[in-house]
N, C-alpha and C positions, 0 to 999 in steps of 0.2 A: 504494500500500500504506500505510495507515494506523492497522496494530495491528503490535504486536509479538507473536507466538503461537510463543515456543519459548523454553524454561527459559533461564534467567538472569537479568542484573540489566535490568531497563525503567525505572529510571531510577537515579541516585545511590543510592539509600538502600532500592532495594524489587528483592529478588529472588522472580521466579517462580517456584514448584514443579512440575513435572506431574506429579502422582500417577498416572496412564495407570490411571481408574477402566475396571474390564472389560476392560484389557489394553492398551487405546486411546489413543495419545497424543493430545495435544493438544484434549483434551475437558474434563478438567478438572484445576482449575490453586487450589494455594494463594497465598499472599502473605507472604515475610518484610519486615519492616522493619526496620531499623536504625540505632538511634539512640542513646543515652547509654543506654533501654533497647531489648530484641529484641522485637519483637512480631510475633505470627503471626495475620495475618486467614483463618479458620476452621481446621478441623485435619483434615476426609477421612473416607476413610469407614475402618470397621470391617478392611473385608477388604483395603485398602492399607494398615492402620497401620504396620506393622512396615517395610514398603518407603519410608514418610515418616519414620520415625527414620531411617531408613538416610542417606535423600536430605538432611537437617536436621543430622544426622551431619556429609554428605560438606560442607556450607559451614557449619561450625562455628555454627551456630546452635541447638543442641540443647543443656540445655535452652531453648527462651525466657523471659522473663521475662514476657511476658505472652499470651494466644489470646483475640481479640475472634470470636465469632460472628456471621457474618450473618443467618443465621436456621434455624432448628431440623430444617428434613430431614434427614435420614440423610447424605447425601452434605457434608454439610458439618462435620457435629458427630460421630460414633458413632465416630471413632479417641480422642476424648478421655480415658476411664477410659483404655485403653491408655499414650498418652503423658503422662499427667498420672502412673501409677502408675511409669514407668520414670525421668520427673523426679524422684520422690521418692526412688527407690534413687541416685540419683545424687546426694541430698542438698539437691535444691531444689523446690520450690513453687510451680507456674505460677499467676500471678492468672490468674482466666478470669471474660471479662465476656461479657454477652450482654443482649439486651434485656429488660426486665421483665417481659414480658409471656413471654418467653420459657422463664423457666424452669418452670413448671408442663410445658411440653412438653417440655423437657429430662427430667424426672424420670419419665414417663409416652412413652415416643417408640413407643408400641404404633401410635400414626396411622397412621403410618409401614409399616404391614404393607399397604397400600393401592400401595406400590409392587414389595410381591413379592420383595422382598432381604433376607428374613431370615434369621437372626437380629439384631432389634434390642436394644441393651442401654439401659437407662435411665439414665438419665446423674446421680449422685449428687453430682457435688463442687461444692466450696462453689463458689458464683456472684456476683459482682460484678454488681448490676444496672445498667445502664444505660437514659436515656430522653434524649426529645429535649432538645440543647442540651448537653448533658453532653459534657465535655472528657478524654483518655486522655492523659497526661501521658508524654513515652518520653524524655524529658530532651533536647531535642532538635529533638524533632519531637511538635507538638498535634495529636491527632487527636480533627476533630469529632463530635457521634454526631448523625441524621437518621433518624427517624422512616417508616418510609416501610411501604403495607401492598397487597394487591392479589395478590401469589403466593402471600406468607403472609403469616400474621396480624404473624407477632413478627420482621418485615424493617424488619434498619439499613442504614443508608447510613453508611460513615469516611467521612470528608474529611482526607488530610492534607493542613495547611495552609501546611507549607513548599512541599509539590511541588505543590499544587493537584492531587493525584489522589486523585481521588473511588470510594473501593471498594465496590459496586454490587450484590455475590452476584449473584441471580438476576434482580433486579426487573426487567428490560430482558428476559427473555428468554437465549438461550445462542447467541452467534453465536461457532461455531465455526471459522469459516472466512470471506471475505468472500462467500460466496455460502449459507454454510448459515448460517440462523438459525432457530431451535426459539424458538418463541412463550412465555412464562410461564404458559400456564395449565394449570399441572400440580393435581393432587389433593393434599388435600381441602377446601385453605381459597381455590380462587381468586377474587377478588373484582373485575370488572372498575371497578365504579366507583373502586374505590380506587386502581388500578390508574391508571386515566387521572388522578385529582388528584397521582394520586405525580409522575406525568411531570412534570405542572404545576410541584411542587416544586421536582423536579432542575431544571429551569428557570431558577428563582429562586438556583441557588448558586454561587457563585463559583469553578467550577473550569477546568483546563485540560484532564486526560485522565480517563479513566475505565479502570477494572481491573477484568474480569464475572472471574467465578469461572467459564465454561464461554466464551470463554475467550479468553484475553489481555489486552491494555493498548489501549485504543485513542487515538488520540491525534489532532492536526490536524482540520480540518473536521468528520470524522467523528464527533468525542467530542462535539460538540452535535448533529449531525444524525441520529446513531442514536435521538435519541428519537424523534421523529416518525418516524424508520423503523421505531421497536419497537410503533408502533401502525399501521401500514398493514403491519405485519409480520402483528400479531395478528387485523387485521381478514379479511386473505388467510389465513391458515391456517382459525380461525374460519368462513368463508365454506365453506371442504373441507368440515368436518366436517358442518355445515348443507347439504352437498349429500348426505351420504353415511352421513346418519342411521338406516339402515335397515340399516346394515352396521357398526356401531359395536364390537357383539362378535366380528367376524369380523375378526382381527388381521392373519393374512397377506392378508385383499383391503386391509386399508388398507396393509399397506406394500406390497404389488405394484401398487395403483391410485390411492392416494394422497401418498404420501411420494416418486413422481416427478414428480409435476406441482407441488410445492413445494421440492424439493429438485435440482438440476443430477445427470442419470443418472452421468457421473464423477463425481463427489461422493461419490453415493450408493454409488455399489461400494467406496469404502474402509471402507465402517464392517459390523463383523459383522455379520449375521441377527440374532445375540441384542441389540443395540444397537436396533436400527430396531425389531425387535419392542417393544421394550420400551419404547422413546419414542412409538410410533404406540399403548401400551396406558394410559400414564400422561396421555396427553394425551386419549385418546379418555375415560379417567376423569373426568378435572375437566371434559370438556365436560357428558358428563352430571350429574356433578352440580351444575353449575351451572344445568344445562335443567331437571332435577330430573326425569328419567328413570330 
């Protein structure tokens, strides 16, 4: 076993959230930190916000002092108006940074209706931009920012540099489980080649564990050999899709005839209909529009 995948502290200074998006534990997961400042890597979606004050509440971490974005889907960013407006009645000001590239889709997240969960709200408040190289100061603890593109356009990579754990979002993919892992190429910006030079990147940096947003902490051997897993990942899922191209709008034949021959049949009976539906519909999106189908 080499993640850690259940709320609490994963290492010294960084505790896990599970937001149980769709009801669902352990699927997807924020990130506190804590240092001279609090910082929260991403903030959730819309329809858990008020359950992430709660949970931010219940380990004194609300407000933070600062919410770094990994990148602009809906599942990561659309709790923000929410808790940026309940910091202010409380009398504080969260900095909230995100990539530069990012904010234009922060302010416009209509893309976003491509995955079917709306209402989305457009995200108005002031933005700290960030780009590669650029450092998050938490008095404490340096957190690097890393450029990286391929699931989406406006994806960071943190590096903290005390703990050497490198925070990831989506770019890897969602391995939620050691046997379930959901490929990256979700809609509407997935970009494969970018995507393999990213890996190339992570490569190149100096960390020890890595923290996905879908989900856990992974850590020992595995936190370097999931990349090369998250491309023999993408290339076997990928491969389904390319056998079963003629069935791409027919949801339930991909998850009764596809989502078992990629996913362990135990596995797959914990997670709801409306879950499997919905990942066998978001995935089958970005294949085609990257076929341009």
């Amino acid at each position: 076993m080499t993640a850690i995948r259940k709320e609490g502290k994963v290492n010294d200074d960084t505790t896990l959230v599970d937001i149980r998006m769709f009801g669902v534990p352990k699927i997807t997961g924020i990130y506190v930190i804590e240092s001279g400042k609090t910082c929260l890597i991403d903030a959730g979606t819309h329809t858990e916000a008020r359950k992430i004050l709660r949970q931010l509440k219940d380990i004194n971490s609300f407000p933070p002092d600062k919410i770094i974005l990994t990148h602009s889907h809906w599942d990561h960013c659309q709790a923000i108006p929410f808790l940026n407006q309940r910091a202010l009645k409380e009398g504080k000001k969260i900095e909230i940074y995100a990539s530069e590239i990012y904010i234009p889709n922060l302010r416009d997240q209509s893309y976003n209706e491509i995955f079917g969960t709306v209402p989305f709200n457009n995200i108005e408040v002031e933005i700290i931009p960030l780009k590669e190289g650029d450092t998050v100061d938490l008095e404490g603890i340096q957190l690097k920012i890393f450029e990286t593109q391929g699931h989406m356009t406006d994806q960071l990579l943190i590096l903290d540099e005390k703990n050497k754990n490198l925070f990831i979002g989506d770019a890897l993919g969602d391995k939620v489980s050691d046997t379930v892992f959901v490929p990256p190429f979700y809609p509407p910006y997935w970009d494969k080649e970018k995507f393999l030079k990213s890996i190339d990147k992570i490569k190149k940096i100096d960390y020890d564990t890595i923290s996905i947003s879908h989900f856990g902490l992974i850590h020992g051997d595995e936190a370097k050999s999931i990349l090369d897993e998250s491309i023999a990942n993408y290339n076997k899922w990928w491969n389904f899709f390319e056998e079963n191209i003629e069935n791409l709008d027919n949801i339930l034949y991909l998850v009764d005839e596809m989502l078992p021959k990629v996913i362990p049949k135990v596995e797959l009976e914990i997670f709801p209909q409306k879950l499997k539906e919905a990942v066998a519909y978001w995935l089958s999106e970005g294949f085609k529009i990257s076929k341009g189908i």
